[in-house]
Backbone as CSV, one residue per row, in Angstrom:
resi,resn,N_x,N_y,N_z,CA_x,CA_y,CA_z,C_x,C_y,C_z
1,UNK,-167.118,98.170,-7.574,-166.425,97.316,-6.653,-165.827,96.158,-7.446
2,UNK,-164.476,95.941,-6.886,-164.074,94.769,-7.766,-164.710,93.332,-7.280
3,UNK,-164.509,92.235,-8.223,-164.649,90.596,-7.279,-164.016,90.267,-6.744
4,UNK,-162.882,91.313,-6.275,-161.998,90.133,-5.095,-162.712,90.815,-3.582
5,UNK,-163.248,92.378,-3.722,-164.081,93.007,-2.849,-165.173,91.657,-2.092
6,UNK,-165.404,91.759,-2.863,-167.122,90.961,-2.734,-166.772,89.324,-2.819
7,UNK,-165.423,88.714,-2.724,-165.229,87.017,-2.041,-164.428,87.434,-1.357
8,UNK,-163.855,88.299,-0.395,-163.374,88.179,0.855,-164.563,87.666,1.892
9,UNK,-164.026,87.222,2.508,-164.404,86.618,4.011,-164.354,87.661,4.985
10,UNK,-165.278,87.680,6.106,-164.473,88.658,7.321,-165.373,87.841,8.690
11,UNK,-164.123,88.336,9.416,-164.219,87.528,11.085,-164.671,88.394,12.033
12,UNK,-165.526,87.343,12.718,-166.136,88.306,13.904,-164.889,88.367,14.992
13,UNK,-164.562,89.170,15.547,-163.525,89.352,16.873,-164.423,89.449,17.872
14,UNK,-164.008,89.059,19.436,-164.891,89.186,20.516,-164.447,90.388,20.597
15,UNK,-165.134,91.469,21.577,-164.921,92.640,22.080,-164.370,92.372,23.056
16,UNK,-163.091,93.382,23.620,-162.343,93.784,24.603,-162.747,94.379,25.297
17,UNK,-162.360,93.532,26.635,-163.342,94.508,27.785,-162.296,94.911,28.520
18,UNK,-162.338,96.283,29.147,-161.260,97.108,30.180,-161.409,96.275,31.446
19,UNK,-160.638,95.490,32.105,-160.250,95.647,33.272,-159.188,96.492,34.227
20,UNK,-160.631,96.913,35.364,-159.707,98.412,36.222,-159.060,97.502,37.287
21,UNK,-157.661,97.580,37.262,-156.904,97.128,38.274,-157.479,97.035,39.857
22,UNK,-157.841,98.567,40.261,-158.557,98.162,41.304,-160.132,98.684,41.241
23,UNK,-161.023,98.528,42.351,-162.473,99.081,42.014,-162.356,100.476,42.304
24,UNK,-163.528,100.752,42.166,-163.489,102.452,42.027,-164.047,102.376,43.337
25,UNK,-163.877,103.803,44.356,-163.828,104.084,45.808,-165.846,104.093,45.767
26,UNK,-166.497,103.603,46.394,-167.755,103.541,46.884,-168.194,104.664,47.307
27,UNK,-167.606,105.529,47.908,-168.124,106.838,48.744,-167.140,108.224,48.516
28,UNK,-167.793,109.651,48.830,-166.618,110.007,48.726,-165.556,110.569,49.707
29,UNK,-165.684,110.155,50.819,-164.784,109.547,51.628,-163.472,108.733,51.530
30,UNK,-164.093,107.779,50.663,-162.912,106.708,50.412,-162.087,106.982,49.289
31,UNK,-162.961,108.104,48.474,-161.789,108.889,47.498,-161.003,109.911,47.867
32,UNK,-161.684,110.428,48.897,-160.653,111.042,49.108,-159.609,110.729,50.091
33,UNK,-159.623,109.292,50.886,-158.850,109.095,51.219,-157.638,108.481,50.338
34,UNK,-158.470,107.676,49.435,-157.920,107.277,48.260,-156.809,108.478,47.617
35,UNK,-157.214,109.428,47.201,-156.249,110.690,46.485,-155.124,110.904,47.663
36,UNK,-155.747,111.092,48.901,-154.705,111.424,49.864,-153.149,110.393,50.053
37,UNK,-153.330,109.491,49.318,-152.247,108.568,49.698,-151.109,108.548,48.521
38,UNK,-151.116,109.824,47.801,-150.012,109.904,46.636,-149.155,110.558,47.541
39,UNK,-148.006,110.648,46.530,-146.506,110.752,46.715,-146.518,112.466,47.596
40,UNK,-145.369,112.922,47.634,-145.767,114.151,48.424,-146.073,115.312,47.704
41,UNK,-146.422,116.109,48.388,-147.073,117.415,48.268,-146.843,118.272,47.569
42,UNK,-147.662,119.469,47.173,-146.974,120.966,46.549,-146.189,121.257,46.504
43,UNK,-146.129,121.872,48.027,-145.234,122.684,48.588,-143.652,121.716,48.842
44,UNK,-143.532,120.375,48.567,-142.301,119.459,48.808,-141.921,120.092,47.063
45,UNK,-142.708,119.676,46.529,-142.250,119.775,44.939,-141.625,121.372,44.380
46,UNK,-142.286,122.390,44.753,-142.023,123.339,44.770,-140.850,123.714,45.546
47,UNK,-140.705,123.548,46.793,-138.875,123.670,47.353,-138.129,122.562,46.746
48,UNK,-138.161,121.702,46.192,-137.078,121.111,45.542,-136.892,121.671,44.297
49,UNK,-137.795,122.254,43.670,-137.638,122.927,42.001,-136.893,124.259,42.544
50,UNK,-137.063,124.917,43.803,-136.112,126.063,44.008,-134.954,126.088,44.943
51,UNK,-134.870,124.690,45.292,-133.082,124.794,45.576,-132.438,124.042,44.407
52,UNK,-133.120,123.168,43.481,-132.529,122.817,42.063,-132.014,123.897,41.321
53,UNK,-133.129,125.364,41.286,-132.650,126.159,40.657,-131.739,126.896,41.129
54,UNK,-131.663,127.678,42.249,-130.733,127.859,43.299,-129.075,127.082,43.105
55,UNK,-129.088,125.784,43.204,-127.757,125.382,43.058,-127.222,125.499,41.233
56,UNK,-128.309,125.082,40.580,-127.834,125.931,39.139,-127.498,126.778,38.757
57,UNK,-127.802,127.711,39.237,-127.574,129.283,39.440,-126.039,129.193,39.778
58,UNK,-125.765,128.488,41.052,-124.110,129.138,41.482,-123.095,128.112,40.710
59,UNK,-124.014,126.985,40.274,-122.848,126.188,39.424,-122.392,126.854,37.729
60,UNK,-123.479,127.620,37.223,-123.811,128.460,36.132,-122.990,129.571,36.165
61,UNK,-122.705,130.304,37.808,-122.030,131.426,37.864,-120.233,131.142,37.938
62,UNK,-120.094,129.571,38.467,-118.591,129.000,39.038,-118.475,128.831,37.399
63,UNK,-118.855,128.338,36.492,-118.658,127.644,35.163,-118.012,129.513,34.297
64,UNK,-118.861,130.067,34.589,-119.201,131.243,34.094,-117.955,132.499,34.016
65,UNK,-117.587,132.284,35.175,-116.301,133.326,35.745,-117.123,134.839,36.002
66,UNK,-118.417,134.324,36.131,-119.343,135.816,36.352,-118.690,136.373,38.003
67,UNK,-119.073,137.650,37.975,-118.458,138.642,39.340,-118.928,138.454,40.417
């Protein structure tokens, strides 16, 4: 080890503590009411991914000069 190893100094840092924005649900009731209150559903997500693809399709075929 060199001597500049062994005359460094070193600092204690406090530890970082996580704060959770909100508390965690008490029961599980309240989680799952909790989960229930996201954005919409499966089945919303899934018909919008197939009329997205759907209108790609005929803009793909107009671009295309397909038959």
């Amino acid at each position: 080890m060199s001597d500049d190893a062994s005359t460094q100094s070193t600092q204690d840092l406090p530890a970082v503590e996580a704060e959770s924005p909100q508390p965690a649900p008490r029961s599980p009731l309240e989680a799952q009411r909790a989960g229930e209150s996201g954005g919409p559903g499966p089945e919303v997500l899934v018909g919008g991914a197939f009329v997205g693809g759907f209108v790609l399709a005929k803009l793909l075929k107009r671009l295309g000069g397909g038959d």
